[in-house]
C-alpha positions as CSV (number, residue, x, y, z in Angstrom):
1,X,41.1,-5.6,43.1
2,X,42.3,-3.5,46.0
3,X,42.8,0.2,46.0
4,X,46.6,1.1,45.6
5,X,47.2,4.4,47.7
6,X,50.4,6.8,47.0
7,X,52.2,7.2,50.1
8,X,55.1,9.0,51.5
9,X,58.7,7.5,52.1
10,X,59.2,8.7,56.1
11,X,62.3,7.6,57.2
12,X,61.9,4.1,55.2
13,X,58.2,3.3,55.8
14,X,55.4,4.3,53.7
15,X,52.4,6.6,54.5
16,X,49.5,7.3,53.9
17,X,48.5,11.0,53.4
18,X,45.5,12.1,54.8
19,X,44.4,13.2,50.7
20,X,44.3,9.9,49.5
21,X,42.5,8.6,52.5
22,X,39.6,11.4,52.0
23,X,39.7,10.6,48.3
24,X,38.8,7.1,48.8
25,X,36.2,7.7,51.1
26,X,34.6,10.6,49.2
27,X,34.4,7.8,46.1
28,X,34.6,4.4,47.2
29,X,30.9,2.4,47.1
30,X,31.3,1.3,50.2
31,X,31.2,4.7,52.3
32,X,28.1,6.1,49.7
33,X,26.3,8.5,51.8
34,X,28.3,8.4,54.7
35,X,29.7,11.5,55.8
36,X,32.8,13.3,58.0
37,X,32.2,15.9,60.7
38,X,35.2,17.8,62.7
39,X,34.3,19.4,66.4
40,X,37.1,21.4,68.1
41,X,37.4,20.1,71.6
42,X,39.6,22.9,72.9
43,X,41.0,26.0,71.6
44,X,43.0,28.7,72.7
45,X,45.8,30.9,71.9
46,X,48.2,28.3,72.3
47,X,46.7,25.0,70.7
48,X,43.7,22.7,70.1
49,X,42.2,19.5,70.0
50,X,39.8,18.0,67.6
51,X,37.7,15.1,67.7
52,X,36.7,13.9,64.0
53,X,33.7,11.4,63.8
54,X,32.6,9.3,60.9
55,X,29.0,8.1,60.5
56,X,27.7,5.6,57.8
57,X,24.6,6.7,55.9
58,X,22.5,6.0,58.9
59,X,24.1,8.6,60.9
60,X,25.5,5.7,63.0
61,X,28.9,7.0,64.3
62,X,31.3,4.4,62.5
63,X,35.3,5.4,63.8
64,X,36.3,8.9,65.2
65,X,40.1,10.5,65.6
66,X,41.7,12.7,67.5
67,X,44.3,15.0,67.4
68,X,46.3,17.9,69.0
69,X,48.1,20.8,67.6
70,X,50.6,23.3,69.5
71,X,50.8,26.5,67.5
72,X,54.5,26.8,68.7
73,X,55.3,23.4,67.2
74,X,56.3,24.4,63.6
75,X,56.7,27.2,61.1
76,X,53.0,26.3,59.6
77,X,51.1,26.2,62.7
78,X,51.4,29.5,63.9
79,X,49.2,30.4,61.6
80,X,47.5,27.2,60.1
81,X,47.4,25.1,63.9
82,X,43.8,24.5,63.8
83,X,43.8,23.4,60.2
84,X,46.4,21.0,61.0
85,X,44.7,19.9,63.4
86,X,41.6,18.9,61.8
87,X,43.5,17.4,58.7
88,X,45.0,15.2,61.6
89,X,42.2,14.3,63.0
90,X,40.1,13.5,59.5
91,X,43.4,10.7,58.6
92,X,43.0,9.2,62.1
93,X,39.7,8.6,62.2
94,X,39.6,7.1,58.6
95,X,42.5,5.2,59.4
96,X,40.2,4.0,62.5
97,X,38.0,3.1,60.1
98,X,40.6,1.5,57.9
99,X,41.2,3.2,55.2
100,X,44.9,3.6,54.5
101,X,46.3,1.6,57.4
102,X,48.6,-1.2,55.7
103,X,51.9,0.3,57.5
104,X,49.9,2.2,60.0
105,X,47.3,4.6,61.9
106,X,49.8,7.7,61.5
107,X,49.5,9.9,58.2
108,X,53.1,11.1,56.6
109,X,51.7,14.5,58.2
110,X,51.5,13.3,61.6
111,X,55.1,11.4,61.2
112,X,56.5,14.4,59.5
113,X,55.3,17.3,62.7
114,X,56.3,14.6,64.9
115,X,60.2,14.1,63.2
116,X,60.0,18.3,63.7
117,X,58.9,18.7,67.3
118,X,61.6,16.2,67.8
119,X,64.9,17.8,66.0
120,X,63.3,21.3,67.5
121,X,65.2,22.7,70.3
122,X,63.9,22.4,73.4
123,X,62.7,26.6,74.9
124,X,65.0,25.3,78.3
125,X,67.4,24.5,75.3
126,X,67.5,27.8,73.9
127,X,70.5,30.3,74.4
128,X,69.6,34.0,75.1
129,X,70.1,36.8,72.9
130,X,72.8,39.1,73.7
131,X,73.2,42.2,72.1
132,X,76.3,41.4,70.8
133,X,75.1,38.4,69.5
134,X,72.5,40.5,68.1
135,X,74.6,43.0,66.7
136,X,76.5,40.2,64.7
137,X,73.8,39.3,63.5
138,X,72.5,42.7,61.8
139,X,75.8,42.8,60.6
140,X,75.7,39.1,59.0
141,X,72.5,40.2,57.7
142,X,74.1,43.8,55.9
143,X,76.6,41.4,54.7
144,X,74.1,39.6,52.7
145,X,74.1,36.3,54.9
146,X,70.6,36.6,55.8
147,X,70.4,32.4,55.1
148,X,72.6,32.2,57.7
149,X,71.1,34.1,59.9
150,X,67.5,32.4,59.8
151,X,69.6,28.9,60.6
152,X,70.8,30.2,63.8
153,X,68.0,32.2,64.9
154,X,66.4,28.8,65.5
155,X,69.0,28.5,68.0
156,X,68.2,31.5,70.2
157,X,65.4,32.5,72.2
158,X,64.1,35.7,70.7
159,X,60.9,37.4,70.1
160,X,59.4,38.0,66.7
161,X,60.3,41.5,67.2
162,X,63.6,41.0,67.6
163,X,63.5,38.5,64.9
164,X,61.8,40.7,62.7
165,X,64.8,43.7,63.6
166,X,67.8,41.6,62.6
167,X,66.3,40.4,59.9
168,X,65.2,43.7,58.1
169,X,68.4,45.1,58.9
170,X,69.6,47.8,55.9
């Protein structure tokens, strides 16, 4: 009987999440005593990389992953970017080992930050703040539109300062 694995609707294909992929390894028979180890590769201020490497009970290295994180990418990794990464990294190399792979390698987290640095404006993309722009702004935030407000942001390039100014507007 083979293992059924939830997965994530992305688009119209199913994933794997990188959970249910550790889950199974952590309690199938076939991976007793074999274990998971996560190096960072490079960090700075800006991003990482991190190698995952799984070994059998012998210590014999059985499938590694990669992956790469930009803290700038999304919402979550500008504070949770190495995290990220290493969840990444884990659900690639135990879909290298073949856990989880019927649709494919990706996890529904790696499809889902991809879909977002995707539909993400571009910086080059970005319209400057003006300070009448700004200055609508504070007042669409006063007004109670504050919903609003965070949508266009998005569209601007602005500091968190700034950001943080129109947003606590009284």
């Amino acid at each position: 009987m083979s293992y059924q694995f939830k997965t994530t609707n992305i688009k119209g294909k199913q994933y794997v999440e990188v959970n249910e992929r550790i889950k199974y390894f952590r309690f199938a028979d076939d991976y007793k005593g074999w274990s998971i180890s996560s190096e960072i590769i490079h960090l700075d201020a800006e991003g990482c990389v991190i190698k995952t490497t799984v070994c059998d009970a012998d210590g014999l290295v059985k499938a590694t992953g990669f992956a790469q994180e930009d803290k700038a990418s999304s919402y979550i990794n500008k504070t949770s970017f190495v995290e990220n990464c290493e969840t990444s990294a884990v659900g690639r190399a135990l879909g290298m080992l073949g856990i989880g792979i019927d649709t494919s390698i990706a996890t529904s987290n790696e499809v889902s930050m991809a879909i977002a640095k995707q539909s993400a404006p571009k910086k080059e993309e970005l319209k400057p703040m003006t300070a009448d722009i700004k200055s609508q702004m504070v007042n669409a935030v006063k007004a109670g539109k504050s919903e609003q407000v965070v949508k266009a942001l998005v569209k601007y390039s602005v500091t968190d300062k700034v950001k943080k100014e129109i947003l606590e507007a009284k």
